[in-house]
Phi, psi and omega in degrees: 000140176310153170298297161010286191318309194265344125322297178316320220267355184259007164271295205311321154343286184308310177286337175287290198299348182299296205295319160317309144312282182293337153305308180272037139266279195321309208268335167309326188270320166290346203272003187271289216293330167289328166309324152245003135335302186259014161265345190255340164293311188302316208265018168281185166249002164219198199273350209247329202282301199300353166274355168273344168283330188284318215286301180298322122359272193314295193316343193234019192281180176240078038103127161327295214274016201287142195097004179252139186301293167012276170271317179271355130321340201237340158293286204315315199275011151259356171278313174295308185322291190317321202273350175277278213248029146290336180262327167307321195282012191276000190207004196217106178274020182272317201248098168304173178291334190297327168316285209272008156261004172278345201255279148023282211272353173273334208266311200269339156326291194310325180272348202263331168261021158285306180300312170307292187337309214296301172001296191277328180303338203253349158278308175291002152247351161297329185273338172286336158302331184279324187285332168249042182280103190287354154235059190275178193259154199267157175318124158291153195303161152343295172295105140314327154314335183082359172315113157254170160292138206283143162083193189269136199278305188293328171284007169262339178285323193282321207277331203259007181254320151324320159305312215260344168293323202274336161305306201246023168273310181319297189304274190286347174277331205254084169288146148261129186241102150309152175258088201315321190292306166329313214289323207283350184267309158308333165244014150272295144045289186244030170201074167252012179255165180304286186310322181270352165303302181304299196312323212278304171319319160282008191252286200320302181322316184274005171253319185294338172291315173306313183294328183295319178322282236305277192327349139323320185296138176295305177233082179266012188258140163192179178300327159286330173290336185277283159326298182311319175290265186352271201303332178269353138313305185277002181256024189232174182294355211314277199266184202281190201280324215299305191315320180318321211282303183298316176314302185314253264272302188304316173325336193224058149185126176322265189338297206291339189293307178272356158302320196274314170294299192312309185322289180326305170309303159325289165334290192305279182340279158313355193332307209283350184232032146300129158211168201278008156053045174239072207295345184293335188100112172284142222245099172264114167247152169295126191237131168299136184271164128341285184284020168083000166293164198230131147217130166324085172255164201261105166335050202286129167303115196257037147270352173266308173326309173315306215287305196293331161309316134347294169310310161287332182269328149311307150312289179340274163326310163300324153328297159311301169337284191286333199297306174291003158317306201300275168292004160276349195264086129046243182316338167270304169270124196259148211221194074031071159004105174258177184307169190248154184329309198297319181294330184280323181283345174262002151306296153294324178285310222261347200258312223065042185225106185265124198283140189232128176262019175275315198258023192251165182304328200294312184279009178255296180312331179283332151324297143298345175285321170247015120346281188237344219233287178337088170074029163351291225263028153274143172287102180306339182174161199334302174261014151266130200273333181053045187263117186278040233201333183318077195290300209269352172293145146206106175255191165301295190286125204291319203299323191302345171191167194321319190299324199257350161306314171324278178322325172285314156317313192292329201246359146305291216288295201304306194285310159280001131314348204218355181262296181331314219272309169329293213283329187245319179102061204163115188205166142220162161234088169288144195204142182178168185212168180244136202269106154065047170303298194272356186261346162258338200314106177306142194255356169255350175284309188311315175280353170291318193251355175302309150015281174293325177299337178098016189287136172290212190245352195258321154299324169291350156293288188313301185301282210321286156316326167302328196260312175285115188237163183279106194239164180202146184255338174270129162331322154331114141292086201115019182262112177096000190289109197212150182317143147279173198213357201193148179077174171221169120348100180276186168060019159260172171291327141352247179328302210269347159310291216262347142336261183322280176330325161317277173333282246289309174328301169343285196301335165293332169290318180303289203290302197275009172235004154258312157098062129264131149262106210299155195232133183195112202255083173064255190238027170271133200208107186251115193262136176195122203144231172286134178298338197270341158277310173335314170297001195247306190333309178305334188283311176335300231276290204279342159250038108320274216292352198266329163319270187319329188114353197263182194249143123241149197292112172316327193265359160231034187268175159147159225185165172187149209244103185258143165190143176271019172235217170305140163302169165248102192278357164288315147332292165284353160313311176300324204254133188306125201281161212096175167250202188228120178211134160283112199040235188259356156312129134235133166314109148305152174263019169281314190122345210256158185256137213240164169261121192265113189272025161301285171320320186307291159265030149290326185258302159329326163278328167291288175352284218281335154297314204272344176276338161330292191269012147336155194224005187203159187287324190301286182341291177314337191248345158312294199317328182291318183293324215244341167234315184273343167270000181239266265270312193278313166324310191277351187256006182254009189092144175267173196263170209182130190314259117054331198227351187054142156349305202286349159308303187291319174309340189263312169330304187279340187268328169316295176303338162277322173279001173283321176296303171313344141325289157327308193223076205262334167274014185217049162062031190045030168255109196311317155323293185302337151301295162307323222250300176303305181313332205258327138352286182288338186266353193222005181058037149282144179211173181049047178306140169285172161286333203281346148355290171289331194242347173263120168004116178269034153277341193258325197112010200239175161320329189050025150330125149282166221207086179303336190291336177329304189303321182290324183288315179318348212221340163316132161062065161199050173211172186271173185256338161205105212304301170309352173275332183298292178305315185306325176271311217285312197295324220239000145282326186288297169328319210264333167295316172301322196253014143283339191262307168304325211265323235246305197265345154298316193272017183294137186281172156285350180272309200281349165311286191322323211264347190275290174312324181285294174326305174290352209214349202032039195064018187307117174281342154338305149278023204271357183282326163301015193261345179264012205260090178341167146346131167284160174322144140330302172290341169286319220300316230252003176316283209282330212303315179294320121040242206230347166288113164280340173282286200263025155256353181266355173270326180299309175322305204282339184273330195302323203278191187249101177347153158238148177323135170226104165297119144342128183277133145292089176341160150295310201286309161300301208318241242316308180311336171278342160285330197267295175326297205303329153287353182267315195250002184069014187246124163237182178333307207260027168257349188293113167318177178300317201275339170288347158308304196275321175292332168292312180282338194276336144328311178308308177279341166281321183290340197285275177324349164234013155201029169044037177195180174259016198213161188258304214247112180324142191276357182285308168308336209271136152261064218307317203297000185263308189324314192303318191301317194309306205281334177287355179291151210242140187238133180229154167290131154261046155308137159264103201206131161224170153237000000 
């Protein structure tokens, strides 16, 4: 552990045990004063003396929760009321002995669950001692059988992290030299027509102008800028945590900020005689991700970090900018057929309806492509990070990260399987990546297409430099020190520009020799549609890459080819042997998309090693919350209409059989586990469930509960994705034959009045006044298109269920007014799954600890709790990319 580390973890020491202190005086001074409380009951002689002693007592107990207005209002008025009605009953033989032994026997509830409160509260900081004790003992495995994971975990870490130094030593010293003239020719190619020439001259004109401004600026560094760089530095992987720390600290004090802008500034005046001035080697060590993949990253100096962040994101953006120009042109980007004048004017004669490609499916996919999908992983701006690499997020808007762009792709790709397949009888899916994209990317290929883009030669001196940077694998300063010759530096702004400037060619290329659009996610590259373009796309795809110099990675390469009749086996020659699976999804050759419980229990046997060696019960229960309440949520997909009911049902039958994996000797109850471990590490026995599952704002664990979510979200899905096309077809039949039925009964003057409005009486055409109805097959040519009925299907298949909450009772609503004054927390601030754990709860907590909450919120030590719930939990998978 850092030294850092072990400050931090000996204030938090420090701040639990004070607040630890002062709990256990509050609870020593009540457990004296109720012990005597209940020796003067005993020793009273009747029902009347002894409710008169709990009355008097109770007024003077000293109470967990004692001081919230609330609660001692609500105390006060049953010690009076009770005390009304004792003295009456000393004159009134009506208020019987069973009456005041019901009062009686409410007074001895009320102390026995004031001790549970202190009891548990005094547990709930033995277990936050334990967690920032840096010598707690680690958890013992799972397994009572004695099954370990086959070899030693750390001698496979030590071995395959050498490997994985010795690959990419291999990798980045060792240029590949492309044939710049190849690329620049492959990629005129593909603007040899008039209108695509003008565009790309013009793009060009507007980077070579850009670069001269940006090199222009006088003072671009100040205090706003920076900060906006700082914040987008501390949320991506670049630098390690000690520099994050040091950034943090700069952030919040003016002065040193504008000293570090003159630097910067000074620096920028200078460009052309930049350099990273590490004659010592800059220091690449392997860093474990959140998802437990290992990537090399680079030690960075973090006054070069600012400058250089600052830089790449002016490019970026302007790049973006110019780049989405390309798929808004028509004429350039290529598509989907509209209609021809003549086909839109027998439309209107034969509908009275004129068809609009504003309300068709073609213009919703386009949209969305260049939304959300088109240059994702460029930064709108200084303090955005665009990171596709993004993990720990989820927020609503899905488009803000990587995680949830993902997801929106999965339920895409999944909704034009099933539209296709209805409408043609027929689909493929390509899915495939690049092997060691940003760490092999040939530095003559890179500069070959800045090049075409119109990037200048003065800029391409600086990125030159940027890229041959002095590197070293030894930890030694100046040991080992060698040029890179090949790659860039990930998870910067850097990569995702000279990334992106790659890609994008990619994507231009796929569109203008297939006239498909690559669906495509940093270097994730995704095909969907006719199996015979896919197949074409693909051929593209693969002399693109061959052009340029690039890999593809085979093992995340694959496809599938559905239809309902015979295959075309020339086809499926073509198209790349694998499967096609997204996180733990995979395309069935059914169409259905299965959960692969291969995977499943393989990342169950790593779980069950890494909770293992966990060193706290809290530890234990970060690692569960981050991977089976997060990790697992997000790889099994999220559900969609699009995935059907029978999606979540699988979801919840996984999640059970995992848990039973786990934990095999206690019946898969993860509690009943957790209950034995606290036992053994803490002699506590007869723990509640709501313990474990309650907010730890409450006093409680914040266990997460995976099945909660889903359930939250049961039966508010179709039950079959395919009855949805199936409705689309048989309105669309019903639509057809009311407009033929519509246009049979028309008169001839209203045929005339028809004809003019489409034709504008044009005579050429007039023989259409003698014509039938047109086909079905004409009706139904255009529908992807000009059909509002199947963009309301495709939506309606897109979505996402909606929550259905737990209804708050009658019979409970008060105990949730009495939190909002105790803990400041009521119902309706409660997430959805703390709704349902509260309520589902609600009644073991009131009875066992005569509130909804464990622990005073005065007591609580929330600035550690915060620290707790911000700790970042990573797979300890041995995995890179």
């Amino acid at each position: 552990m850092s030294a850092q580390s072990s400050f931090l973890s000996q204030t938090l020491q420090a701040i639990t045990t004070t607040k630890m202190r002062e709990q256990d005086k509050r609870r020593r001074l009540y457990e004296a004063h109720k012990s005597g409380i209940l020796e003067t009951a005993r020793a009273s002689p009747n029902e009347k003396a002894r409710l008169s002693v709990f009355l008097n007592g109770f007024k003077q107990l000293s109470t967990s929760n004692k001081g919230i207005w609330y609660v001692d209002a609500d105390r006060e008025s049953l010690v009076k009321n009770v005390t009304r009605y004792l003295e009456q009953s000393y004159r009134d033989p009506s208020v019987s002995t069973n009456i005041l032994g019901r009062f009686e026997s409410n007074f001895r509830e009320k102390l026995e669950q004031e001790s549970q409160r202190f009891e548990f509260a005094d547990l709930y900081y033995r277990l936050l001692s334990e967690w920032t004790d840096t010598h707690s003992e680690p958890i013992a495995s799972l397994r009572k059988d004695g099954d370990d994971l086959s070899g030693s975990f750390e001698h496979v870490q030590r071995y395959n992290l050498q490997d994985l130094k010795d690959k990419f030593s291999n990798v980045v010293f060792t240029p590949l030299e492309t044939d710049e003239v190849e690329i620049d020719t492959y990629l005129h190619s593909l603007f040899e027509d008039d209108h695509a020439s003008s565009l790309l001259e013009e793009t060009r004109t507007r980077v070579k102008n850009f670069g001269n401004s940006f090199k222009a600026r006088t003072t671009p560094f100040n205090n706003v800028v920076l900060k906006q760089c700082i914040q987008a530095l501390l949320t991506n992987d670049l630098l390690n945590d000690d520099a994050k720390m040091t950034l943090s600290e700069f952030s919040t004090h003016n002065v040193v900020l504008d000293e570090i802008a003159d630097v910067l500034n000074l620096r920028f005046s200078d460009l052309d005689n930049w350099s990273w001035e590490a004659d010592e080697g800059m220091y690449y060590e392997p860093r474990r991700q959140a998802n437990g993949k290992f990537r090399i990253m680079m030690d960075q100096d973090i006054l070069q970090a600012l400058f250089l962040h600052y830089i790449a994101v002016g490019w970026c953006t302007e790049l973006k900018d110019a780049f989405r120009r390309f798929p808004t042109d028509s004429r350039f980007w290529q598509g989907v057929p509209s209609m021809t004048a003549e086909e839109k004017s027998r439309c209107h004669y034969f509908t009275n309806r004129i068809p609009s490609s504003t309300s068709g499916l073609v213009r919703e996919r386009m949209d969305s492509f260049r939304e959300t999908f088109l240059l994702s992983s460029l930064p709108n701006s200084l303090r955005d990070t665009s990171d596709p690499y993004g993990e720990d997020k989820d927020p609503e808007d899905e488009k803000s990260t990587g995680l949830g762009i993902r997801q929106l792709l999965l339920r895409q790709i999944a909704t034009d399987v099933i539209i296709r397949r209805s409408l043609k009888g027929d689909v493929a899916v390509v899915q495939s990546d690049l092997q060691w994209y940003a760490t092999g990317l040939p530095h003559s290929t890179l500069f070959a297409v800045l090049r075409f883009w119109g990037v200048s030669e003065d800029w391409i001196s600086f990125f030159r430099k940027f890229a041959e940077a002095p590197l070293r694998l030894n930890p030694t300063p100046g040991e080992d020190v060698r040029i890179r010759k090949r790659g860039i530096p990930i998870t910067d702004a850097f990569e995702k520009l000279f990334g992106e400037c790659v890609l994008f060619s990619m994507d231009v290329a796929v569109n203008r020799l297939s006239d498909m659009t690559l669906i495509r996610f940093h270097d994730d590259l995704w095909l969907s549609g006719d199996p015979a373009q896919c197949a074409n796309a693909w051929e593209i795809i693969k002399g693109f890459v061959k052009v340029l110099g690039l890999d593809i990675n085979a093992s995340k390469t694959g496809s599938i080819y559905l239809t309902n009749d015979l295959k075309d086996h020339g086809i499926a020659a073509e198209l790349p042997d694998g499967p096609v699976c997204m996180g733990m999804l995979q395309l069935s050759d059914s169409g259905d998309w299965t959960i692969d419980q291969k995977q499943v229990s393989a990342h169950i046997r790593q779980l069950e090693k890494q909770l293992g060696q966990t060193t706290s019960i809290i530890s234990w229960i970060q690692t569960w919350n981050a991977c089976i309440g997060k990790f697992f949520q997000n790889t099994f997909g999220k559900p969609a209409n699009c995935f059907g009911q029978a999606h979540v049902d699988a979801i919840l039958e996984t999640h059970a059989t995992m848990q039973r994996a786990l934990f095999p000797s206690h019946d898969g109850s993860v509690t009943d586990y957790l209950r034995e471990q606290i036992q053994h590490r803490f002699g506590v026995a007869e723990i509640p469930d709501s313990f474990f599952f309650l907010p730890e704002e409450f006093g409680g664990l914040g266990l997460q509960n995976p099945f909660i979510p889903f359930f939250l979200l049961k039966d508010q899905l179709l039950w079959d994705p395919l009855e949805r096309m199936l409705d689309f077809h048989k309105a669309e039949e019903k639509s057809f034959k009311e407009a033929a039925e519509a246009y049979a009964a028309l008169s001839d003057a209203d045929r005339e009045r028809h004809f003019r409005r489409a034709f504008d009486g044009s005579p050429k055409h007039r023989a259409i006044l003698t014509e039938d109805f047109f086909t079905f097959e004409e009706y139904t040519a255009y529908r992807e298109k000009y059909s509002p009925a199947l963009l309301t299907a495709y939506t309606d298949l897109m979505r996402k269920p909606s929550i259905q909450n737990i209804h708050l009772t009658n019979e409970i609503k008060p105990w949730f007014d009495e939190l909002q004054y105790s803990h400041h927390v009521g119902w309706n601030a409660l997430s959805d799954e703390n709704k349902w754990i509260m309520h589902l709860y609600a009644g073991e907590l009131k009875g066992r600890f005569g509130a909804l909450s464990i622990v005073d919120r005065n007591l609580l030590p929330s600035g550690v709790m915060k620290m707790l719930k911000g700790k970042k939990v990573t797979w300890n998978q041995i995995l890179w990319e």
